[in-house]
ZAVEXPA-551165 format. One record per residue (C-alpha): residue number from 1; z, x, y; residue in one letter. Coordinates in nm, 4 decimals. Layout:
N
nr=NUM&c3=Z&c1=X&c2=Y&rest=A .
...
//
This chain:
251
nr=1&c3=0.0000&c1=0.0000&c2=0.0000&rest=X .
nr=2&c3=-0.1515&c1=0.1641&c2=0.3045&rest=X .
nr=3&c3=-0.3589&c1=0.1747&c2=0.6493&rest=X .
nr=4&c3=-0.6103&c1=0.4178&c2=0.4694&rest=X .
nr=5&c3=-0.8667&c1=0.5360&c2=0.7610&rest=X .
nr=6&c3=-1.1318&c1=0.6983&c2=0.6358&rest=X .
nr=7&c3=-1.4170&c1=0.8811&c2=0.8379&rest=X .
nr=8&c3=-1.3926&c1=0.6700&c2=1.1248&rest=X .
nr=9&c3=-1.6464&c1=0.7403&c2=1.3698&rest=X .
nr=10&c3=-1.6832&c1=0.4480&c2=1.6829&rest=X .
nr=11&c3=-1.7888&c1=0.4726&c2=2.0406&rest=X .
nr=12&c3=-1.8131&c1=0.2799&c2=2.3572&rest=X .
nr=13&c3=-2.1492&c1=0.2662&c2=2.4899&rest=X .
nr=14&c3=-2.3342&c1=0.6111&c2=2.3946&rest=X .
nr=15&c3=-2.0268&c1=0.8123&c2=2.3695&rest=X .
nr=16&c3=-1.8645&c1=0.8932&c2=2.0876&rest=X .
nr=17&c3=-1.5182&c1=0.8838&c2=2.0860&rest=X .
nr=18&c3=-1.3755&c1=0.8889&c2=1.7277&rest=X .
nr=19&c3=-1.5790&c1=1.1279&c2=1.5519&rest=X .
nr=20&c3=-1.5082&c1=1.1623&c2=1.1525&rest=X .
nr=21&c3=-1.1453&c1=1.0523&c2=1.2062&rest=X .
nr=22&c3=-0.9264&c1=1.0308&c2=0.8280&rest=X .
nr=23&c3=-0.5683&c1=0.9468&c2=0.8326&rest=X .
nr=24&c3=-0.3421&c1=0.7537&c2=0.5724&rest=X .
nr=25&c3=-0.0109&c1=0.5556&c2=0.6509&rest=X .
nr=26&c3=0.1452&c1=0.4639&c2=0.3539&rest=X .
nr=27&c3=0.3928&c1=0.1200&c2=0.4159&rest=X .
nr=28&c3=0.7597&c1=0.2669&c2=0.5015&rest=X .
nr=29&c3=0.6804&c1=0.5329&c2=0.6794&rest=X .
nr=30&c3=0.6624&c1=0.6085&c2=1.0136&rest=X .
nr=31&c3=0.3420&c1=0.8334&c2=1.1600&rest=X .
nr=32&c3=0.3110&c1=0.9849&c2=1.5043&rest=X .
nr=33&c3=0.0073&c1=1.0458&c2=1.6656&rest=X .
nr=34&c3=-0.0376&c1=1.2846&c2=1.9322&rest=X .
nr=35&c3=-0.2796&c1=1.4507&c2=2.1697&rest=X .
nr=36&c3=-0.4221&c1=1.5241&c2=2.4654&rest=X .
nr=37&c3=-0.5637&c1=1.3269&c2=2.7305&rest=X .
nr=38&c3=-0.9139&c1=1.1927&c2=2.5799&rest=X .
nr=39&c3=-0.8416&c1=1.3007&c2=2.2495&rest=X .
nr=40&c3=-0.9338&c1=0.9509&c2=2.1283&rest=X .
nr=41&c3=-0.5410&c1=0.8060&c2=2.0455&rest=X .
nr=42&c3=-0.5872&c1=0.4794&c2=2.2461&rest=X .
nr=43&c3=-0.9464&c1=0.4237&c2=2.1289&rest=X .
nr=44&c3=-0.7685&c1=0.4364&c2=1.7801&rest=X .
nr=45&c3=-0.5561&c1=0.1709&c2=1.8463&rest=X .
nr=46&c3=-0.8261&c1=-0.0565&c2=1.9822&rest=X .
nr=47&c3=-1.0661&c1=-0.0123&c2=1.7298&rest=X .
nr=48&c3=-0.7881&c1=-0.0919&c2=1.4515&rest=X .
nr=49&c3=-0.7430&c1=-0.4646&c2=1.6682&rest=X .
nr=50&c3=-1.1153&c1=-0.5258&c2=1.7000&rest=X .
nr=51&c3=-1.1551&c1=-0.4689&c2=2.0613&rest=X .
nr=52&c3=-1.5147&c1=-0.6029&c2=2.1437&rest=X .
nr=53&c3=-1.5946&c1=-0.3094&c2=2.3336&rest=X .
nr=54&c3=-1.5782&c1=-0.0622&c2=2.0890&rest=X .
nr=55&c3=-1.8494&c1=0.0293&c2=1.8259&rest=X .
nr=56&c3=-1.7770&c1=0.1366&c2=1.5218&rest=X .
nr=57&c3=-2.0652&c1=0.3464&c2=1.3516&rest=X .
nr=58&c3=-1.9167&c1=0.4861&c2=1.0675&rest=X .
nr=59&c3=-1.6642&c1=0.5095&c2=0.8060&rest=X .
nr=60&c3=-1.4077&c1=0.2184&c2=0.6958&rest=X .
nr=61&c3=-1.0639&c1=0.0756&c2=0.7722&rest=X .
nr=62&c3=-0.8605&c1=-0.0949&c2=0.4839&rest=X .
nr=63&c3=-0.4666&c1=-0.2546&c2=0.4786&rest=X .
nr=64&c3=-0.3561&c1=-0.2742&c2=0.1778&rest=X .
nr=65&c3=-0.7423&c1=-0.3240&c2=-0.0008&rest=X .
nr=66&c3=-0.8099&c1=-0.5168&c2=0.2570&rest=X .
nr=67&c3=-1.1057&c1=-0.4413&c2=0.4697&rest=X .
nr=68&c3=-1.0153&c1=-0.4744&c2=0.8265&rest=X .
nr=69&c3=-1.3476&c1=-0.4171&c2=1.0082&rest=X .
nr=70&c3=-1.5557&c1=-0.7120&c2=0.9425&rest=X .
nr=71&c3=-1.2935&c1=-0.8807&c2=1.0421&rest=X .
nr=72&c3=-1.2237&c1=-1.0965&c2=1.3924&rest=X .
nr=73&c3=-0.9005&c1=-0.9592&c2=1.6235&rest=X .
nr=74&c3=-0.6938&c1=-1.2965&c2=1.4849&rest=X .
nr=75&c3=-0.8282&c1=-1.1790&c2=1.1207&rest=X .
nr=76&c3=-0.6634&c1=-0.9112&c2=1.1467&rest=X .
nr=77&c3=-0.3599&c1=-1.0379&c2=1.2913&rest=X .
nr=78&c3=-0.3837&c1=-1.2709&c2=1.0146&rest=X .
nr=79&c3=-0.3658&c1=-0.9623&c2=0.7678&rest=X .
nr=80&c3=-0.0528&c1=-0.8107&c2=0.9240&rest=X .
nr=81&c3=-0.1920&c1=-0.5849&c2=1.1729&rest=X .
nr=82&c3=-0.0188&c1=-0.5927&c2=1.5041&rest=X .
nr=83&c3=-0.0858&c1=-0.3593&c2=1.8595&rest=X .
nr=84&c3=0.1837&c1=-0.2874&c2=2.0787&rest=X .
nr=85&c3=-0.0738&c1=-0.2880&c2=2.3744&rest=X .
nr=86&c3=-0.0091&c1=0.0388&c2=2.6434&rest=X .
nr=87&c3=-0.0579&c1=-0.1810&c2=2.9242&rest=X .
nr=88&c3=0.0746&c1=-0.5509&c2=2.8171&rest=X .
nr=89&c3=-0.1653&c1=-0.7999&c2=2.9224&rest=X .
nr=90&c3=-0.0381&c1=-1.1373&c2=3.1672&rest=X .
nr=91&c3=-0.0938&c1=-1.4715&c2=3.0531&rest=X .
nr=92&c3=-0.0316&c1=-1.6935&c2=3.3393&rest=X .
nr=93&c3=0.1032&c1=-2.0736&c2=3.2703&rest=X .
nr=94&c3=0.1878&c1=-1.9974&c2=2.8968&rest=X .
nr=95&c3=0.5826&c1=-1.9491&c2=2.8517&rest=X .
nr=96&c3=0.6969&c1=-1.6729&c2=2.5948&rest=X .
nr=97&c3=0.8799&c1=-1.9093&c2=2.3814&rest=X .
nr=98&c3=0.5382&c1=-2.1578&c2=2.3822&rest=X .
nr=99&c3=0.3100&c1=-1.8422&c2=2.3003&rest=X .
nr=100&c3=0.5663&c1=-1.7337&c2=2.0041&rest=X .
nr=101&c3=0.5917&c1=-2.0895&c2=1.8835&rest=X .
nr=102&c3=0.2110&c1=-2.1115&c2=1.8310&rest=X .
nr=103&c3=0.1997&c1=-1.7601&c2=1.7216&rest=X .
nr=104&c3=0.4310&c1=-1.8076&c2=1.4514&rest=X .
nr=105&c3=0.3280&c1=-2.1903&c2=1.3710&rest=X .
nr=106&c3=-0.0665&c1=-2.0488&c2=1.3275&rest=X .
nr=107&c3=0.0738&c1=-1.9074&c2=1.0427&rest=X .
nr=108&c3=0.1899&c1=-2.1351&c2=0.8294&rest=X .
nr=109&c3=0.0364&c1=-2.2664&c2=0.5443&rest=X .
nr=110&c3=-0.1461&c1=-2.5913&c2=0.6529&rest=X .
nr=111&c3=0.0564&c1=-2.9289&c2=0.7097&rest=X .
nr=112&c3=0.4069&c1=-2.7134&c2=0.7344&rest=X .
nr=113&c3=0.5414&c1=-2.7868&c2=1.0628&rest=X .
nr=114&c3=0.7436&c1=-2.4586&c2=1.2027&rest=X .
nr=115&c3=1.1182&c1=-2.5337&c2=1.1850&rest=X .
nr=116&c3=1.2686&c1=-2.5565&c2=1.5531&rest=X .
nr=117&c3=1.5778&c1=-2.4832&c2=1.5234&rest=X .
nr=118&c3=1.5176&c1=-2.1815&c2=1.2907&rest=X .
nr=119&c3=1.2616&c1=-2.0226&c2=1.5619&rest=X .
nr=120&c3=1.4892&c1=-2.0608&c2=1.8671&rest=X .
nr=121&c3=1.7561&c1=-1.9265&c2=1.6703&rest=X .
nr=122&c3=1.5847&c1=-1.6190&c2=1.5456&rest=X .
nr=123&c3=1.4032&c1=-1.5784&c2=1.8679&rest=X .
nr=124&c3=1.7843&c1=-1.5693&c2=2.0623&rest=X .
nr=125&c3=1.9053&c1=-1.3096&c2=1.8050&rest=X .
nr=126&c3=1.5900&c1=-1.0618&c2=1.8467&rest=X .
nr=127&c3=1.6097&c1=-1.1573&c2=2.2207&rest=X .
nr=128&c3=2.0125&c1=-1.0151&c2=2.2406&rest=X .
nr=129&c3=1.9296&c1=-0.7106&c2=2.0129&rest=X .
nr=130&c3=1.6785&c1=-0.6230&c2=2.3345&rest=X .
nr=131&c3=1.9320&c1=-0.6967&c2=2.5811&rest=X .
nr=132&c3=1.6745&c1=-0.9351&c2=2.7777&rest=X .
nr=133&c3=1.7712&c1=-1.2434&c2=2.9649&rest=X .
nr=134&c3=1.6980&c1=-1.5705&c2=2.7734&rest=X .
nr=135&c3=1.5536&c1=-1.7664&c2=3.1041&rest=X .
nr=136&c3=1.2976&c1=-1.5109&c2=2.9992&rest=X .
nr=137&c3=1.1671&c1=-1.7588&c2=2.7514&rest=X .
nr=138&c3=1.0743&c1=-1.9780&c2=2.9915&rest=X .
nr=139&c3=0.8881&c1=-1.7227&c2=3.2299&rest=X .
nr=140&c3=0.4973&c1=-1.6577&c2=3.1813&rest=X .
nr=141&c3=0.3928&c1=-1.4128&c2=2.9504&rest=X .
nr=142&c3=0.4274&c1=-1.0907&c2=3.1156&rest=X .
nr=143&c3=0.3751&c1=-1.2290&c2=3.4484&rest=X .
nr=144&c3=0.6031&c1=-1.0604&c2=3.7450&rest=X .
nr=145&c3=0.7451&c1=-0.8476&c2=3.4535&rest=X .
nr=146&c3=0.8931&c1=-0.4933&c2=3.5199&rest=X .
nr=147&c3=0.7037&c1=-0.2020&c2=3.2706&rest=X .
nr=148&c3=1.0204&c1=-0.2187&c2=3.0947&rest=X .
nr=149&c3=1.0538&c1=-0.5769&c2=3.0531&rest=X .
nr=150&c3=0.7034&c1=-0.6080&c2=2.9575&rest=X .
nr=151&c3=0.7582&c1=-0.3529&c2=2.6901&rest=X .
nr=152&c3=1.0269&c1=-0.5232&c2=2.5412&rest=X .
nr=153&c3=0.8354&c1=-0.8173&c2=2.5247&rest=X .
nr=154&c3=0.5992&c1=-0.6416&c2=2.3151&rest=X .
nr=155&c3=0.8839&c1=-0.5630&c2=2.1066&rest=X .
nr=156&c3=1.0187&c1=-0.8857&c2=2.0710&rest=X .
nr=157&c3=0.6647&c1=-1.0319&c2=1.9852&rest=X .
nr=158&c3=0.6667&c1=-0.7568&c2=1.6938&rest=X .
nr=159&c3=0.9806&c1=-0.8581&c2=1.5856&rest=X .
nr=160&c3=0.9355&c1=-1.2386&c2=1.5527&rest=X .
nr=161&c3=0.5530&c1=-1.1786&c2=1.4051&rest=X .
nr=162&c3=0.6870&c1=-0.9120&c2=1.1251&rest=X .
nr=163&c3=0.3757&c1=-0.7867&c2=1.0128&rest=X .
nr=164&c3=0.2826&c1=-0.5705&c2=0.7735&rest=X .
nr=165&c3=0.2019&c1=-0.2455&c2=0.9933&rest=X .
nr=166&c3=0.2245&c1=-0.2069&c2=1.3590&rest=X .
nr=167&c3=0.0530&c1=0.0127&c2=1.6063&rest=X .
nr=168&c3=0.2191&c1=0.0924&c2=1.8646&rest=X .
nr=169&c3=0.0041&c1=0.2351&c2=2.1854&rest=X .
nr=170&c3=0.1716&c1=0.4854&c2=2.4417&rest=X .
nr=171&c3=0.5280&c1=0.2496&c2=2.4141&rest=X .
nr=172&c3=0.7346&c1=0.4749&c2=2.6042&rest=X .
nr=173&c3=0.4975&c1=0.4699&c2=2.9251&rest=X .
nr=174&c3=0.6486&c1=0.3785&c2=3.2103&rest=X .
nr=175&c3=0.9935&c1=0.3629&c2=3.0687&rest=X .
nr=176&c3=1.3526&c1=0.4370&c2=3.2195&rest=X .
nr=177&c3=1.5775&c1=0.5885&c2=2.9656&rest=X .
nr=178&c3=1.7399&c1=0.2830&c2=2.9162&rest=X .
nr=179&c3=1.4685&c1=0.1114&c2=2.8722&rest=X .
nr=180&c3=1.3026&c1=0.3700&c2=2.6558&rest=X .
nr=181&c3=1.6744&c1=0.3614&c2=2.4190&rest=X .
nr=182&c3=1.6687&c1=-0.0092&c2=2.3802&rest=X .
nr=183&c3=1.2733&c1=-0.0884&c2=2.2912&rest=X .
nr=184&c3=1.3942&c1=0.2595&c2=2.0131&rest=X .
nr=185&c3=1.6464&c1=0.0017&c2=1.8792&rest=X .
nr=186&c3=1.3971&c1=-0.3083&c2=1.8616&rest=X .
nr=187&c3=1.1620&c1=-0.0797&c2=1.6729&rest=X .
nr=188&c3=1.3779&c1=0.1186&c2=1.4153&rest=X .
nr=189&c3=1.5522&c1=-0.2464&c2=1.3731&rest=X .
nr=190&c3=1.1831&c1=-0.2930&c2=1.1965&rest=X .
nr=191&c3=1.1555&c1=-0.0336&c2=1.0032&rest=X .
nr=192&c3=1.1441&c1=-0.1513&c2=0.6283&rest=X .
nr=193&c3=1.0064&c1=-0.0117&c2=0.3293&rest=X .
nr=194&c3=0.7596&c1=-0.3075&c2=0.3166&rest=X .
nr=195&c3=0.6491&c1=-0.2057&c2=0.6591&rest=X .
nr=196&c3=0.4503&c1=0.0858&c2=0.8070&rest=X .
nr=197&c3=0.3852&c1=0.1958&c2=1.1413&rest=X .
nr=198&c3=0.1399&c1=0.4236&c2=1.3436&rest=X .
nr=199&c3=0.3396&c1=0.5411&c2=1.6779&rest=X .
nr=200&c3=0.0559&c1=0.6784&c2=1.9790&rest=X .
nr=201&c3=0.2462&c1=0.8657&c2=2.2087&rest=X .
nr=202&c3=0.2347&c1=1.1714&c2=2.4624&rest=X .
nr=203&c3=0.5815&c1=1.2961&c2=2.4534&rest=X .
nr=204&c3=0.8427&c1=1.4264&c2=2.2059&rest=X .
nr=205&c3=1.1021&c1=1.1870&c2=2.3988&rest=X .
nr=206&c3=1.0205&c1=0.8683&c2=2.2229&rest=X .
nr=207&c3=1.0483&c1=1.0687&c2=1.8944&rest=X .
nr=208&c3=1.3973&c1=1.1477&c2=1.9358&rest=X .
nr=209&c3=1.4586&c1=0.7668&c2=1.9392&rest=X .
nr=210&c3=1.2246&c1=0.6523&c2=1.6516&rest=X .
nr=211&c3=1.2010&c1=0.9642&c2=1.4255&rest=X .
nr=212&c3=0.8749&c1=0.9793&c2=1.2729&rest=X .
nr=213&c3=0.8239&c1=1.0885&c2=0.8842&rest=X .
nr=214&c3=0.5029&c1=1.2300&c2=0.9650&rest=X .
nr=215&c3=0.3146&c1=1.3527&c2=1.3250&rest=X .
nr=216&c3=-0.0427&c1=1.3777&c2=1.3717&rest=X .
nr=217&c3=-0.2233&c1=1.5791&c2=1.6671&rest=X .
nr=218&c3=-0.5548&c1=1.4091&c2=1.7236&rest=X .
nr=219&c3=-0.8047&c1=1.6126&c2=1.9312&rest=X .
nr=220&c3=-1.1936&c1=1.5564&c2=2.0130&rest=X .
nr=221&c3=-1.1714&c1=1.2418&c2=1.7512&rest=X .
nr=222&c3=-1.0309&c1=1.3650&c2=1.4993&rest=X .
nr=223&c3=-0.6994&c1=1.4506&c2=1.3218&rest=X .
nr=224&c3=-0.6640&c1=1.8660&c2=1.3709&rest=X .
nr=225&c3=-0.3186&c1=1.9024&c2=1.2352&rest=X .
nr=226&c3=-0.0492&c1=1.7331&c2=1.0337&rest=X .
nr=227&c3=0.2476&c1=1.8151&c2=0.9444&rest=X .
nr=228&c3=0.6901&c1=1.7113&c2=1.0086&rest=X .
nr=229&c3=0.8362&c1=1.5846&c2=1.3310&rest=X .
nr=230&c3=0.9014&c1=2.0023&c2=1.3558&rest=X .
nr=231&c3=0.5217&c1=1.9735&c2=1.4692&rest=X .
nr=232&c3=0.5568&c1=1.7136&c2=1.7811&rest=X .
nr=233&c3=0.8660&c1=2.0114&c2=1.8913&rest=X .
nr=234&c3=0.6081&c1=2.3033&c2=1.8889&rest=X .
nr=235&c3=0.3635&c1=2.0826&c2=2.0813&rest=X .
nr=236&c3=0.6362&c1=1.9949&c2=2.3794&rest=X .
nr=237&c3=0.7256&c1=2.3280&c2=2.3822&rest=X .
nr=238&c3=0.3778&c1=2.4979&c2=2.3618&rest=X .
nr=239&c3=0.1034&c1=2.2550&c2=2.4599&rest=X .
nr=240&c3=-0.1906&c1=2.2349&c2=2.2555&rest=X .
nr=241&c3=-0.4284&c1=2.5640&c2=2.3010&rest=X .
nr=242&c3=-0.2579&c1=2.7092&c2=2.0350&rest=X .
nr=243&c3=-0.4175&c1=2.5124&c2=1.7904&rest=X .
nr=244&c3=-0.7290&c1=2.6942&c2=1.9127&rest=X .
nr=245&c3=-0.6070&c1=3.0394&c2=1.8261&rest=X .
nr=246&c3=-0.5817&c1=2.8299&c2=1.4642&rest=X .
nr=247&c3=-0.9328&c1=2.8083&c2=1.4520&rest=X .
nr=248&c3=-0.8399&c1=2.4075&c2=1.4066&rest=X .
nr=249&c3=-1.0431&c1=2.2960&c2=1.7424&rest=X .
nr=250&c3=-1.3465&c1=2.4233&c2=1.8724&rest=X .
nr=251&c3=-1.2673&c1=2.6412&c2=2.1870&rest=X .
//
């Protein structure tokens, strides 16, 4: 049970972005992914959700068998893949407790009716776990939310969805230390060994809050280097041009 990536190679107009990229999550494990600046990482996460924008010319993308790419965004929701977006969109006149009811209630098996009670309930519980207000409920999606409270949003949407794997895109941007400890919590509060997921970031900080199993330096579109969370030290501490004196990028 796995995202297995294999060869991916996709681009947005005529440029190539991904070029040849491999990588396999297995479920219970937690993978880091990072890089530079236009290595590719957030073009990863939006060709795994189907983003209409992106081409994908080669290679395939499977969860567990299943084959995600001729699939539709809500297909793939549908499967158990969920994005943690890096910049959390607004949707105006649709309150967060509305857009998790029908969220939740689109996935039931047809002619079961979502249980009220039960949702409102969990949803309070996940809410005080991410210290956020509960007149939040009420409030637009995202709309006149801080970076922080839109992040924990995010959060709370992966906790009340429970998917299968989640990608999570660049969480830590714009995030106080508070702010950075508490959407940490939410996360690790997910991790299950039924559950995988691929963290995106630039910085070694978010690490020391959700401890990865397994980091990943992507570069030029594709995965240059694997190895512990020893790895995502070296690169805070170094950069990245030593990989070139590896011979592992072109210089």
């Amino acid at each position: 049970m796995s995202l297995d990536i294999r060869n991916l190679h996709a681009r947005i107009g005529e440029r190539e972005i991904l070029k040849g990229l491999t990588l396999d999550v297995p479920t219970g494990e937690v993978h880091a992914i990072m890089g530079p600046n236009g290595s590719g990482k957030s073009t990863l996460a939006k060709v795994l959700a189907g983003h209409e924008d992106y081409e994908v010319t080669g290679g395939s993308v499977c969860l567990d068998g299943q084959d995600l790419l001729p699939m539709d965004p809500d297909a793939r929701s549908r499967a158990g893949l969920f994005l943690a977006f890096q910049y959390p969109i607004e949707i105006p006149g649709v309150s967060n407790a509305n857009f998790l009811r029908a969220a939740l209630q689109a996935r039931q098996p047809e002619g079961v009716e979502l249980d009220a009670v039960a949702f409102y309930h969990k949803m309070y519980a996940k809410m005080d776990l991410l210290e956020m207000n509960r007149q939040f409920t009420s409030r637009s999606v995202n709309e006149g939310f801080s970076g922080g409270e839109k992040k924990r949003n995010e959060v709370l949407q992966l906790m009340m969805l429970e998917p299968k794997f989640a990608v999570l895109d660049e969480t830590d941007s714009g995030l106080d230390i508070d702010a950075l400890k508490i959407v940490a919590k939410g996360v690790n509060a997910m991790r299950s060994p039924d559950r995988g997921f691929l963290v995106i970031t630039h910085y070694q900080r978010l690490l020391d809050y959700i401890q990865p199993d397994v980091v990943h330096v992507l570069m030029d579109g594709r995965i240059v280097k694997t190895g512990g969370p020893d790895l995502a030290l070296k690169l805070e501490a170094q950069g990245y041009d030593w990989l070139k004196d590896e011979s592992l990028i072109p210089a």
